[in-house]
N, C-alpha and C positions, 0 to 999 in steps of 0.2 A: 504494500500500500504506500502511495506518496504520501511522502510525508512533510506538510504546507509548516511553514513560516508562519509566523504571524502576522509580515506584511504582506506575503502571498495571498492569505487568507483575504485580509481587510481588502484587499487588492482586487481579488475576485469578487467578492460579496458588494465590490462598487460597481462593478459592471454592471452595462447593461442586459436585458434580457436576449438580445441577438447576439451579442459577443460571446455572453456565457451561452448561448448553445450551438456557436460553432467553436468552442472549443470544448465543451462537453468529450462529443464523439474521440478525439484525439487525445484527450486526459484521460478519459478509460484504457482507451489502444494501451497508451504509454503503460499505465499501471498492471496492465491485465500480462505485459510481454516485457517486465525489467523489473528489477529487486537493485533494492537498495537505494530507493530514489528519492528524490528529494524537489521541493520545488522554492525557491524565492522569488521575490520580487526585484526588479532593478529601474531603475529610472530612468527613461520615460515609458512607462506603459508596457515592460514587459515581462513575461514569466520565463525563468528562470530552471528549466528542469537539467538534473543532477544525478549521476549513474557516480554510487560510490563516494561521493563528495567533491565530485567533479562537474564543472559545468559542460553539459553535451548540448543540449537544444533549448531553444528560448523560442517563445512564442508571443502572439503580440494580435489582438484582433486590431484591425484598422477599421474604418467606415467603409473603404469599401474589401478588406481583403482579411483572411487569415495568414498571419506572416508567419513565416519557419526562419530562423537564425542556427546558421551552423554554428558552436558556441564551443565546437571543438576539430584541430583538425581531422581527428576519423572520424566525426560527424560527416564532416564536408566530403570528404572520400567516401563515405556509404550513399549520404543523399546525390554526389552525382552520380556515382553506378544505377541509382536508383533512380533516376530521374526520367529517362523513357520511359517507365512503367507504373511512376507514381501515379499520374493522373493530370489533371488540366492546368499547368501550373503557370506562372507569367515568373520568370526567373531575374534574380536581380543582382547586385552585387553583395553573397554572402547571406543572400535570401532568397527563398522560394514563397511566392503569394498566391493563395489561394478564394478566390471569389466565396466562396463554400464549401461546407464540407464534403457536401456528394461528388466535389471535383474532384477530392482524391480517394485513390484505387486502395483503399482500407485493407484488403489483403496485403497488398506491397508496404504498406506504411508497416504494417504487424512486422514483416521480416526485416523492416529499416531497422524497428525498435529490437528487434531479439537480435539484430547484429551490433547494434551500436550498446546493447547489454554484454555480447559478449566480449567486447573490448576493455581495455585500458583507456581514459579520456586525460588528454594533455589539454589544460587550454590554450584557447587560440585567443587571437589578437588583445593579448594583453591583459586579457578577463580572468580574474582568478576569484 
């Protein structure tokens, strides 16, 4: 089970009701296919998920997108092998944005997370 921060939490519980449920689906994924997780919050607007004590993926609902943040490099090396097959994504720099949930291929995201579980997570760009 992730286990929320207490800015995470407050964090969540301020959203609104369309952010929190496109990122509903992707915080079960996460939790149901990785141990030892973890989530906080970080400034501006985003979440913070943690394999081990490490920062791997950060999320971020925008108005119009659901944002993925590689937050590690073997993140960023799973999500691009993965990225033909994720689903409908508009790719950015260090981000992959999703209009909704149903754009992504929910089976592909399960093996993102059970591969980015069974790694070691370095962070990347500075983020510790």
């Amino acid at each position: 089970m992730i286990e929320y921060t207490d800015a995470a939490r407050a964090w969540m519980d301020s959203l609104d009701d369309k952010d929190k449920e496109r990122l509903k689906p992707v915080l079960e994924l996460f939790d149901a296919h990785t141990d030892q997780a973890s989530a906080d919050y970080y400034h501006p607007h985003i979440l913070v998920l943690k394999l081990k004590g490490q920062p791997a993926l950060a999320l971020s609902p925008r108005k119009q997108y659901l944002s993925f943040y590689a937050w590690s490099m073997q993140t960023m090396g799973i999500l691009k092998a993965a990225l033909p097959k994720l689903g409908k994504a508009n790719p950015g720099v260090g981000c992959l944005r999703f209009r909704k949930a149903s754009d992504l291929n929910m089976d592909t995201l399960a093996v993102v997370f059970n591969q980015m579980n069974a790694v070691e997570h370095e962070a990347g760009f500075g983020f510790q």
